[in-house]
C-alpha positions as CSV (number, residue, x, y, z in Angstrom):
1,X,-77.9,50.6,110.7
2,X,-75.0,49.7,112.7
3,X,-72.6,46.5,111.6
4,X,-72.7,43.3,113.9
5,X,-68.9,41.9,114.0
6,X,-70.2,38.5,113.7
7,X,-73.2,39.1,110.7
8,X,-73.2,40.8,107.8
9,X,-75.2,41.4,104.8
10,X,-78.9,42.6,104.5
11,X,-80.5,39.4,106.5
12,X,-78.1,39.0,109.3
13,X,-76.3,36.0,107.7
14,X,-73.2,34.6,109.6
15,X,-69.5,35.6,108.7
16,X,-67.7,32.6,106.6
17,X,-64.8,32.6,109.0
18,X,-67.8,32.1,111.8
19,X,-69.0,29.2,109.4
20,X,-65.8,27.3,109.1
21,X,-65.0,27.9,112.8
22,X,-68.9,26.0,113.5
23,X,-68.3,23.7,110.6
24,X,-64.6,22.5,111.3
25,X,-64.8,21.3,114.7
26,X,-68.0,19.3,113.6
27,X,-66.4,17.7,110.5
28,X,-63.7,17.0,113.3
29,X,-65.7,14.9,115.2
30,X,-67.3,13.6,112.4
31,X,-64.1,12.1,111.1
32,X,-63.1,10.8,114.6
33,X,-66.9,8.7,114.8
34,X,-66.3,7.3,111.6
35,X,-62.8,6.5,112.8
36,X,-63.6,4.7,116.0
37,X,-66.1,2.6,114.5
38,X,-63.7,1.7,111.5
39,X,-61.2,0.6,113.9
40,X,-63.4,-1.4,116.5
41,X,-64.8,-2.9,112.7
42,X,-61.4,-3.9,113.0
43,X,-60.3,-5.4,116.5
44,X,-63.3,-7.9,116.3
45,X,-61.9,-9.6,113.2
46,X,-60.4,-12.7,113.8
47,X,-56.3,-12.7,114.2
48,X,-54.6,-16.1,112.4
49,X,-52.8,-17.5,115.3
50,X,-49.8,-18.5,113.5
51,X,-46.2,-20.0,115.6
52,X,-45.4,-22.2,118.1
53,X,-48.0,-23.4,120.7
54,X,-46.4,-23.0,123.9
55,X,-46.9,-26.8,125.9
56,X,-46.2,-26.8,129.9
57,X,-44.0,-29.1,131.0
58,X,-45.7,-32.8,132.0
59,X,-44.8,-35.8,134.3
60,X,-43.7,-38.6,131.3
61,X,-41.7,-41.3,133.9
62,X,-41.7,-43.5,130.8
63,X,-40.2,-41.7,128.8
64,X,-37.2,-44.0,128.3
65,X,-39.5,-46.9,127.9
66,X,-39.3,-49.2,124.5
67,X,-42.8,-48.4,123.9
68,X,-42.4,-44.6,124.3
69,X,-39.6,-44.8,122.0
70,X,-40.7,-46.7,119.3
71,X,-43.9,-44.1,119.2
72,X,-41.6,-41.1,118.6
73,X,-39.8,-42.8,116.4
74,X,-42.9,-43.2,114.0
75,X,-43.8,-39.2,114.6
76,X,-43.4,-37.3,111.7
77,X,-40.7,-34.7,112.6
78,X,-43.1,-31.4,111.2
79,X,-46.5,-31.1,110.4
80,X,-47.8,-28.6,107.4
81,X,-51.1,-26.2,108.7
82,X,-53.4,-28.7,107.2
83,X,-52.4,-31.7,109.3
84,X,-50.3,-33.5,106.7
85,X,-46.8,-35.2,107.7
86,X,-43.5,-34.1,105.8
């Protein structure tokens, strides 16, 4: 009976170093699919938009008015997240 390099043993079972190198790279790509659908899990969960909200510019040729004035006056000069006036 001659040895095969790659089997050994009595019923032609595979080598362990031939196991891990079939076994690694699947566990490999295992892990990565697990992973990518952890992270893309991730990227569709909402992001609290939290800052400044950028405004364009606008036309306002009253702007200087009485009525425009007394307005901006009465503004509250922040707002809190929930609306309320400090």
């Amino acid at each position: 009976m001659t040895d095969d390099p790659v089997t050994s043993g009595r019923h032609g079972r595979l080598r362990p170093v031939v196991l891990a190198a079939i076994a690694l790279p699947v566990a490999l790509a295992l892990a990565v699919a697990v992973l990518g659908v952890i992270a893309a899990r991730d990227m569709d969960a909402p992001v609290a938009q939290t800052g400044p909200l950028p405004l364009p510019p606008v036309s306002a040729p009253d702007a200087a008015s009485s009525t425009c004035m007394r307005l901006l006056a009465a503004l509250p000069s922040e707002l809190d997240a929930s609306g309320d006036a400090r």
